[in-house]
C-alpha positions in Angstrom: -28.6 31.4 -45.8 -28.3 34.4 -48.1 -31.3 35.9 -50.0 -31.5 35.6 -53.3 -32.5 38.1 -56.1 -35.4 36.0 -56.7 -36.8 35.4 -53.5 -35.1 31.8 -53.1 -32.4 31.2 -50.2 -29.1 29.6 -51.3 -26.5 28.4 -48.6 -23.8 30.4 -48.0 -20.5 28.7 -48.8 -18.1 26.6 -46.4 -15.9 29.3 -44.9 -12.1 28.7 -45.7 -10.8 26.6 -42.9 -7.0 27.0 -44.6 -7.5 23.7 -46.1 -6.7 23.4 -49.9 -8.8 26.6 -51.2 -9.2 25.2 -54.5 -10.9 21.9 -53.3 -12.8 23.8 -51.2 -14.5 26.6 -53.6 -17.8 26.5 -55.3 -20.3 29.4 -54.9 -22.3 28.5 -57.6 -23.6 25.3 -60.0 -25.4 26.1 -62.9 -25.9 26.1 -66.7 -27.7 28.5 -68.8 -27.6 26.6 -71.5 -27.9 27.8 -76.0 -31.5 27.6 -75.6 -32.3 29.4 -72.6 -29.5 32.0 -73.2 -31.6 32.7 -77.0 -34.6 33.1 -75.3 -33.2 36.0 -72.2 -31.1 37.3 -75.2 -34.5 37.8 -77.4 -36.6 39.1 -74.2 -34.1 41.2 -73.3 -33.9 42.8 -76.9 -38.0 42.8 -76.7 -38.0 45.2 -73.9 -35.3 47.3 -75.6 -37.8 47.5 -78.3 -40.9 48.4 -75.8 -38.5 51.2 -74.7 -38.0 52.8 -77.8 -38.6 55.8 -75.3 -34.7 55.5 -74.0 -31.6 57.1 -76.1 -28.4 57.2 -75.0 -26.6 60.5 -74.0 -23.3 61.6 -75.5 -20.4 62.6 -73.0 -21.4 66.5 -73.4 -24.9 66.1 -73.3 -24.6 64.7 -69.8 -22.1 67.5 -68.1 -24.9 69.6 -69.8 -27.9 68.7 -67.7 -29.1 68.6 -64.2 -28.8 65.2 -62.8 -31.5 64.3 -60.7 -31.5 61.4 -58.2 -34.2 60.0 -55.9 -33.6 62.4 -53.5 -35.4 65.6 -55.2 -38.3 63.2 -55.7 -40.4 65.2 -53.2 -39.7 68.5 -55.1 -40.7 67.0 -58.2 -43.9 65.6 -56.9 -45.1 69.2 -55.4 -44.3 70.8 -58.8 -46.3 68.7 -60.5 -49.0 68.9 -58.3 -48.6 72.8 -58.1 -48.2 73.5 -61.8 -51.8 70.9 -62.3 -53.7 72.0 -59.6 -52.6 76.1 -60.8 -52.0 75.9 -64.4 -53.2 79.7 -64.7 -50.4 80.6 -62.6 -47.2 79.0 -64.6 -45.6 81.1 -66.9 -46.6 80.8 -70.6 -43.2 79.3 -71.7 -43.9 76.4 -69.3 -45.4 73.4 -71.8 -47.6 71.4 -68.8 -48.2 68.7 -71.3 -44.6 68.1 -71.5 -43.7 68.6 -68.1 -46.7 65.5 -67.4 -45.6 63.1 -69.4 -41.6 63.8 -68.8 -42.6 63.8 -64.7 -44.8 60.2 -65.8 -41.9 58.9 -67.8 -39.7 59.7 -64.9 -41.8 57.8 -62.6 -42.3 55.0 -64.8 -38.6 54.3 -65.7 -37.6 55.1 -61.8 -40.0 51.5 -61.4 -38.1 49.6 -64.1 -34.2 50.9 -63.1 -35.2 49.1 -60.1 -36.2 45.8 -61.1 -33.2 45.9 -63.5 -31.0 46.9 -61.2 -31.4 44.2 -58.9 -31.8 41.9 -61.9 -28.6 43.2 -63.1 -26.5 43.2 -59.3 -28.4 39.5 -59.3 -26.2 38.7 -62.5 -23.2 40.6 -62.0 -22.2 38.6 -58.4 -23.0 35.3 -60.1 -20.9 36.3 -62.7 -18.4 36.7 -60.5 -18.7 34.0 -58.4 -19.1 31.9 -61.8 -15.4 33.7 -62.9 -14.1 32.9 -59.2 -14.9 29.7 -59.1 -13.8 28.4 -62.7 -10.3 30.3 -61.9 -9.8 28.5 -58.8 -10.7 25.3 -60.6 -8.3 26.5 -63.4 -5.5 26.9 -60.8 -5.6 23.5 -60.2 -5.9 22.6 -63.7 -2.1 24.7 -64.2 -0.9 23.3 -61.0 -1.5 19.8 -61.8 -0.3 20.5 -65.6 3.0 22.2 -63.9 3.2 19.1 -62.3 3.1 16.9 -64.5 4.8 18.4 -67.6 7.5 15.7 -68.0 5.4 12.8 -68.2 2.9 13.7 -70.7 4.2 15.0 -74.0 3.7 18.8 -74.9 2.4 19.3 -71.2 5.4 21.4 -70.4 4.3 23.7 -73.4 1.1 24.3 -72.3 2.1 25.0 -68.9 4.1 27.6 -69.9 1.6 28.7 -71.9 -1.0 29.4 -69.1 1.7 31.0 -66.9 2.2 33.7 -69.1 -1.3 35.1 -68.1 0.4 35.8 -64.7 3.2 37.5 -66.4 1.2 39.5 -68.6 -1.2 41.0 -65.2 2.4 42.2 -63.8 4.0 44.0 -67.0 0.0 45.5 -67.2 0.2 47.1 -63.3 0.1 51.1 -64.1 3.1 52.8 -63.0 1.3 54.5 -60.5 0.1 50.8 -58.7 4.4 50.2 -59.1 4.6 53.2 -57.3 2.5 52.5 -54.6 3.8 48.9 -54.2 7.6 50.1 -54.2 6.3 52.5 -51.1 5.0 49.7 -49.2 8.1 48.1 -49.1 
């Protein structure tokens, strides 16, 4: 079984026994559906709205400040409790008031990257999984149309059509990828 984002257990696909993979192919079975999709589209733009807090950061205002990551946690914790339990010793230029409520912020937003984060790994596999498993189906849809193109009219069209897809990812391969392919063989 694998664990879910949300606590439930789904059953891990059939393995690929070298069978017909497309038959065989089918990670997930679901709708979202217009209604539903309105209503995680308008509480999603509700808590964009709660945090009216967050900006985004232009490209030089990030190579301009210190990134901090969970691992200087600890050294932000004892500063904050030195510069509260010592406020006559910080220097005047230090604003405590700020450094409180960007220190709470910190903390605050630390809690919510985390629920969104698995929220948002939660979506991003099913989306793949969702993408997998409607281009495996499609691959039988262009094998069957290949197939079949001379006995239904204007099939031969459309199967031509959807190969070009799979002439368009090769011309797209950087030269660099061309370069590292040539060297393989």
């Amino acid at each position: 079984m694998i664990p879910s984002y949300h606590g439930r257990a789904y059953a891990r696909p059939e393995p690929f026994d070298g069978g017909n993979p497309m038959a065989s192919q089918n990670l997930v079975s679901g709708t979202v559906g217009p209604e539903k999709l309105s209503r995680i589209l308008g509480k999603i733009a509700e808590i964009s709205e709660e945090l009216d807090v967050c900006k985004p950061l232009l490209p030089e205002d990030i190579q301009g400040i210190i990134k901090v990551g969970n691992g200087y946690s600890p050294f932000l914790d004892r500063a904050f409790r030195v510069a509260n339990d010592n406020p006559e010793l910080m220097p005047r230029l230090l604003n405590l008031g700020e450094l409180n409520q960007d220190y709470s912020l910190a903390l605050d937003l630390t809690k919510i990257c985390e629920k969104l984060e698995i929220l948002f790994r939660g979506v991003q596999d099913t989306l793949m999984a969702a993408r997998s498993d409607a281009m495996v189906a499609s691959l039988e849809v262009y094998a069957a149309a290949k197939a079949n193109s001379d006995r239904v009219p204007g099939l031969k069209v459309v199967a031509a059509d959807m190969g070009e897809v799979f002439k368009r990812s090769k011309v797209q391969a950087s030269p660099a990828a061309k370069a590292a392919q040539g060297a393989k063989l």
